[in-house]
LOKOLGU-912326 format. One record per residue (C-alpha): residue in one letter; residue number from 1; x, y, z. Coordinates in steps of 0.02 Angstrom, whole numbers, plus 50000, padded with zeros to 5 digits. Layout:
BEGIN
+------+------+-------+-------+-------+
| milo | volo |    px |    py |    pz |
+------+------+-------+-------+-------+
|    A |  NUM |     X |     Y |     Z |
...
+------+------+-------+-------+-------+
***
This chain:
BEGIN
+------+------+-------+-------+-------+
| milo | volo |    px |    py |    pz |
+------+------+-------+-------+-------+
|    X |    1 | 49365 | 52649 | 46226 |
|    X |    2 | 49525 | 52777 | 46240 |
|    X |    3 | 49537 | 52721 | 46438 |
|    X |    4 | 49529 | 52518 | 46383 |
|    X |    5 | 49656 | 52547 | 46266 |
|    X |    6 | 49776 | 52656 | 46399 |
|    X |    7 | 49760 | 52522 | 46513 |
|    X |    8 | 49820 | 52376 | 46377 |
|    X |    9 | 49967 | 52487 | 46354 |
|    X |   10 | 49996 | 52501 | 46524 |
|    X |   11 | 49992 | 52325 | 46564 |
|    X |   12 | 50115 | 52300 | 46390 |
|    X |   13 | 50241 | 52413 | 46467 |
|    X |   14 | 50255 | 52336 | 46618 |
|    X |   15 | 50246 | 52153 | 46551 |
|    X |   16 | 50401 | 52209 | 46443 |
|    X |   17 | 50486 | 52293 | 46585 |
|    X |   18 | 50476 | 52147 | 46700 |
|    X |   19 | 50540 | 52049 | 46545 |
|    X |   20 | 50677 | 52144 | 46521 |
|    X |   21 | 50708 | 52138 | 46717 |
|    X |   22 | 50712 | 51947 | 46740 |
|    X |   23 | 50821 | 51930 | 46583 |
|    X |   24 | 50946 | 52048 | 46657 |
|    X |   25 | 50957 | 51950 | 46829 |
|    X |   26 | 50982 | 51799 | 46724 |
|    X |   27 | 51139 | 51867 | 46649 |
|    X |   28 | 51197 | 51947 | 46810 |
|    X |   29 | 51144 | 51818 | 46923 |
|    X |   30 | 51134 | 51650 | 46849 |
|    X |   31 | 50988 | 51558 | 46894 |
|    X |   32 | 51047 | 51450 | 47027 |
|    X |   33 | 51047 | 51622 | 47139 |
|    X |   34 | 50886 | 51680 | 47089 |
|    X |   35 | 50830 | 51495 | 47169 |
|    X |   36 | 50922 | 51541 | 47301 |
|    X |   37 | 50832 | 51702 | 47318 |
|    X |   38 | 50662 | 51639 | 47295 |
|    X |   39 | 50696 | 51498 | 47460 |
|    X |   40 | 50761 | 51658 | 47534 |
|    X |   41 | 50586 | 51757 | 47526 |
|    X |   42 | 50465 | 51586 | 47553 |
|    X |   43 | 50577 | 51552 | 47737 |
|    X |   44 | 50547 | 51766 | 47778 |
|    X |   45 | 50359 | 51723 | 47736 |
|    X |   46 | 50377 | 51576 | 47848 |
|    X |   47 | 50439 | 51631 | 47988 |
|    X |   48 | 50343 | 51774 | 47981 |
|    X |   49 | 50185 | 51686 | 47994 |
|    X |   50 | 50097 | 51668 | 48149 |
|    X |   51 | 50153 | 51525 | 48282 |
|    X |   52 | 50025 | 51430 | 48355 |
|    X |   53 | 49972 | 51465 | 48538 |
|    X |   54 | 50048 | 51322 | 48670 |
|    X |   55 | 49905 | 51247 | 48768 |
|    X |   56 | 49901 | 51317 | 48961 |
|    X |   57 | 49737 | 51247 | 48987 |
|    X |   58 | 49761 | 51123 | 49167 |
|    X |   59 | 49678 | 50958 | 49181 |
|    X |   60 | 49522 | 50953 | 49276 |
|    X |   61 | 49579 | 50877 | 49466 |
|    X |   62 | 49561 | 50695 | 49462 |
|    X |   63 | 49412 | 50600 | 49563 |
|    X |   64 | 49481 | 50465 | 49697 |
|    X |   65 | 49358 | 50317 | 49723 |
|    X |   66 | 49295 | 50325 | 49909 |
|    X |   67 | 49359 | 50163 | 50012 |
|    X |   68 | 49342 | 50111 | 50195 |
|    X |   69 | 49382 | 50228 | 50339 |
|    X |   70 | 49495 | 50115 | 50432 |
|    X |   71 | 49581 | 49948 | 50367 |
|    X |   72 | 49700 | 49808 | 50430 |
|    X |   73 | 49787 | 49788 | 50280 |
|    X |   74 | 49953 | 49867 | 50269 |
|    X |   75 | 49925 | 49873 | 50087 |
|    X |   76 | 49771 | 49960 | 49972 |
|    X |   77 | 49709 | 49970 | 49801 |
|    X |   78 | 49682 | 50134 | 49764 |
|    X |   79 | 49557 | 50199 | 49597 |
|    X |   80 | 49505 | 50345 | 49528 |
|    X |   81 | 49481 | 50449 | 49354 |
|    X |   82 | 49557 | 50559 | 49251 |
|    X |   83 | 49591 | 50638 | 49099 |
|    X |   84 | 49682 | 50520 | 48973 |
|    X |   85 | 49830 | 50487 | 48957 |
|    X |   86 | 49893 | 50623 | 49067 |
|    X |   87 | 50029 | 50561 | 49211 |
|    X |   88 | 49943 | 50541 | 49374 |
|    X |   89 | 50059 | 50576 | 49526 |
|    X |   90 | 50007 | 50507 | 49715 |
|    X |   91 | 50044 | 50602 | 49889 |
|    X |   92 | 50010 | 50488 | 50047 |
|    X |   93 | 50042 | 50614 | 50188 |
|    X |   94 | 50089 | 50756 | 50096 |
|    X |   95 | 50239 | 50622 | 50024 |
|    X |   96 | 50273 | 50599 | 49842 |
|    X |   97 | 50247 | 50446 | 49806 |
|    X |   98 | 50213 | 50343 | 49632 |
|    X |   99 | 50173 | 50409 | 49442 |
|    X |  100 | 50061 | 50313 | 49332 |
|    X |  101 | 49996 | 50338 | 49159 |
|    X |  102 | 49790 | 50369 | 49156 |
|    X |  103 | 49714 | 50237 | 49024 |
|    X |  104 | 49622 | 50281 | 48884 |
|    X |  105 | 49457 | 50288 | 48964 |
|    X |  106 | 49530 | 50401 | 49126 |
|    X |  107 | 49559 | 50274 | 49223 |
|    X |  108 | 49715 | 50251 | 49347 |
|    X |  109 | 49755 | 50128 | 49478 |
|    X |  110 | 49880 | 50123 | 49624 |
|    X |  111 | 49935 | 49946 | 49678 |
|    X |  112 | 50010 | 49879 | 49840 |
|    X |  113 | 49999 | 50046 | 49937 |
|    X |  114 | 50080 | 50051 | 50080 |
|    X |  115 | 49998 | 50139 | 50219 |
|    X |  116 | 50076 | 50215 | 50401 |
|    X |  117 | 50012 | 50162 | 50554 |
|    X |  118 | 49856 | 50261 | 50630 |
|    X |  119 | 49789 | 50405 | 50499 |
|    X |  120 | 49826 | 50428 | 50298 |
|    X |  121 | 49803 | 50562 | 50194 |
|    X |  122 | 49808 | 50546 | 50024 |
|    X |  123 | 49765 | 50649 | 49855 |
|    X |  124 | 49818 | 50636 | 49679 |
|    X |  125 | 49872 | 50776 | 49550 |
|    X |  126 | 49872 | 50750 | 49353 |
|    X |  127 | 49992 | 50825 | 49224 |
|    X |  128 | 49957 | 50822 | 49043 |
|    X |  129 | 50111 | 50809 | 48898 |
|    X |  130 | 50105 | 51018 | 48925 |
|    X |  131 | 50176 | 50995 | 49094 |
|    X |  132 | 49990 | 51082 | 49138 |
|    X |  133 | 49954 | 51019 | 49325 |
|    X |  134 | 49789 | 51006 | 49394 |
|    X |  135 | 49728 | 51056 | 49579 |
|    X |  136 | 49715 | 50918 | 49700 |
|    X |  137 | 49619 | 50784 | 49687 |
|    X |  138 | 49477 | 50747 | 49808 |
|    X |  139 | 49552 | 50693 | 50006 |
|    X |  140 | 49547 | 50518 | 50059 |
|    X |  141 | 49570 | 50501 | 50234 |
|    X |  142 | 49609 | 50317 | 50273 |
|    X |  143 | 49668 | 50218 | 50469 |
|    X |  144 | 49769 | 50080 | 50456 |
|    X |  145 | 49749 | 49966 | 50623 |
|    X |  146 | 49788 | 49798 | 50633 |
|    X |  147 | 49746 | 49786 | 50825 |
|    X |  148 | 49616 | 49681 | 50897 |
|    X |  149 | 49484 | 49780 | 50994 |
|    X |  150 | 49484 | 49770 | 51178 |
|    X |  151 | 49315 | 49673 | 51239 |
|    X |  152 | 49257 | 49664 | 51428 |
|    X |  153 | 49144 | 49565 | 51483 |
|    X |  154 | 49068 | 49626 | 51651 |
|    X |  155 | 48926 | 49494 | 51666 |
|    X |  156 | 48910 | 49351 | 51697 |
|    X |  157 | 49064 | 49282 | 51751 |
|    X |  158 | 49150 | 49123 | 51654 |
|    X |  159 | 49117 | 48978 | 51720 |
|    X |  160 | 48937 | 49051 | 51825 |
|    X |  161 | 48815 | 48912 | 51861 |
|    X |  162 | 48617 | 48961 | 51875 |
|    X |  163 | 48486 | 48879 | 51954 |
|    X |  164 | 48342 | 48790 | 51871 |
|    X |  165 | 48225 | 48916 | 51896 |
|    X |  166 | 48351 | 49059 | 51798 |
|    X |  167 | 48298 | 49033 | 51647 |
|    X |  168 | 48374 | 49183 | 51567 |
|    X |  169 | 48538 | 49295 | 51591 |
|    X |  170 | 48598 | 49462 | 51561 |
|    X |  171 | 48760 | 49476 | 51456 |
|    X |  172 | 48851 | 49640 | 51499 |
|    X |  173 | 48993 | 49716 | 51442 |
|    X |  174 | 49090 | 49837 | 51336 |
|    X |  175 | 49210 | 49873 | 51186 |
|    X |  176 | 49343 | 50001 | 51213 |
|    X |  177 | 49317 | 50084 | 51027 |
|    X |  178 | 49224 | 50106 | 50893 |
|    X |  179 | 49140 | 49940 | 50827 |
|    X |  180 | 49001 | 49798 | 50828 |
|    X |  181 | 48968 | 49669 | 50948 |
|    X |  182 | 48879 | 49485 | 50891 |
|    X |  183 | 48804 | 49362 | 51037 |
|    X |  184 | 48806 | 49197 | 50969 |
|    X |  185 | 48781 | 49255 | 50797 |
|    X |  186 | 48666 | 49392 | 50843 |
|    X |  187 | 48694 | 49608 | 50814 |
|    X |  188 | 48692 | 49693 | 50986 |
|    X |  189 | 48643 | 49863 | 51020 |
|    X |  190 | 48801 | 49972 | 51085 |
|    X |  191 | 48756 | 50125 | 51190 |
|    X |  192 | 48907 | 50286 | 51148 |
|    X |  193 | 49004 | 50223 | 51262 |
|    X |  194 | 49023 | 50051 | 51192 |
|    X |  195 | 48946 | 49968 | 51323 |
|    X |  196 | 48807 | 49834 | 51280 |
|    X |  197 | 48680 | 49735 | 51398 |
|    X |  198 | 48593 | 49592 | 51290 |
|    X |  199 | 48478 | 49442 | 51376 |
|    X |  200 | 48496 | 49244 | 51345 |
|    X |  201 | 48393 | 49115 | 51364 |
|    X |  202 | 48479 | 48977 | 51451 |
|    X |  203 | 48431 | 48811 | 51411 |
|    X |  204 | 48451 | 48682 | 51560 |
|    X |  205 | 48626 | 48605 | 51568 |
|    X |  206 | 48770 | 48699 | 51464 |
|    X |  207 | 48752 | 48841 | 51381 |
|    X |  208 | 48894 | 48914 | 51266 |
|    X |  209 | 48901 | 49109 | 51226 |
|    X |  210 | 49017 | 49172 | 51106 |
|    X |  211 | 49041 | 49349 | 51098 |
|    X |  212 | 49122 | 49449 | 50940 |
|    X |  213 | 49194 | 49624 | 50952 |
|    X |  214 | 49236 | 49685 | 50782 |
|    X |  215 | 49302 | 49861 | 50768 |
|    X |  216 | 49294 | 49987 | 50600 |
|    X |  217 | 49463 | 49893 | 50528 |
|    X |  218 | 49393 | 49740 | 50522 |
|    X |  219 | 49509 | 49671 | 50669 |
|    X |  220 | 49418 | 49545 | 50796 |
|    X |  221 | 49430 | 49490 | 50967 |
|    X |  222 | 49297 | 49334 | 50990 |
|    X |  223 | 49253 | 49287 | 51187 |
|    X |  224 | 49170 | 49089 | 51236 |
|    X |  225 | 49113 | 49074 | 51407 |
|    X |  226 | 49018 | 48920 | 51455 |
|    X |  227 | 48850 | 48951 | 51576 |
|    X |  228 | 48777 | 48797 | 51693 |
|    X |  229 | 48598 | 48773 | 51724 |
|    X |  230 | 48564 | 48644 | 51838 |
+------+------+-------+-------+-------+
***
């Protein structure tokens, strides 16, 4: 009972002293500066409290849509996906080239891109609104050739002329690169070399052959030669 009653008069004491305390500032102070000092101690507890850690955390490198190893087209489309929304930055041959905005879903596309003759590199990086960079995208290695392929044919000559009793003939010949080869409409087998060997059947009179080299661009060289049975 004593110790509940010391502690009432404690707390009495102090309630009067503080009383006495604030009244005094009042007077000395004027309440406008004891605003003043009460914006003064909530900015210290402000600014002493704790900033926020900046992200550092890099995009995870971008994924290039696989296209044709060669082309004749100057000019691509090029895919791939992303984070979103971060800026998506190109390199054909190590070369910076345009910066694009990844769509909500990841998505990003180049237009129009102009490719070098012969062999292109090319690889994307992303950079979210941290200015965190990823690593390099996946490699894309892409040809542009816009060159016909080079076809030979060996046998038979243009022009040849078989007797009745021929009733078939041997179509021989070669393409200088890599490719496929159609006889009137038909897939021929190509040895490593690019050579080919593929038999007709002549028909009596006139027979027409046409012969279709198409290489990996897409480029064609096409071949007629007329053969005589008589």
């Amino acid at each position: 009972m004593r110790k509940q009653e010391s502690r009432s008069l404690r707390r009495a004491v102090l309630f009067t002293f503080l009383t006495i305390l604030l009244g005094l500032a009042i007077v000395f102070l004027g309440i406008p500066a004891l605003i003043r000092l009460a914006v003064f101690v909530g900015n210290l507890r402000s600014t002493s409290a704790p900033i926020e850690s900046q992200d550092t955390l890099a995009p995870a490198p971008p994924r290039l849509e696989s296209l044709l190893e060669a082309t004749n087209s100057a000019n691509i489309n090029l895919q791939g996906f992303t984070e979103s929304g971060v800026t998506v930055e190109i390199f054909l041959n190590d070369i910076i080239g345009e910066k694009i905005i990844a769509e909500a879903d990841g998505s990003f596309l180049f237009s129009n891109l102009q490719l070098e003759k012969g062999e292109n590199e090319i690889y994307v990086l992303a950079t979210d609104q941290n200015g965190n960079q990823s690593q390099k995208s996946n490699k894309l290695i892409i040809i542009y050739d816009n060159i016909p392929p080079e076809l030979n044919i060996i046998e038979p000559t243009a022009e040849s002329q078989f007797s009745t009793d021929e009733e078939k003939v041997e179509i021989k010949g070669k393409i200088e690169e890599s490719g496929t080869i159609t006889i009137n409409d038909r897939f021929v087998i190509l040895d490593s070399e690019g050579n080919f060997s593929y038999p007709i059947n002549l028909q009596e009179g006139e027979n027409k052959i046409k012969i279709i080299a198409i290489d990996k661009a897409g480029n064609q060289t096409e071949k007629e030669m007329i053969i005589t049975r008589e």
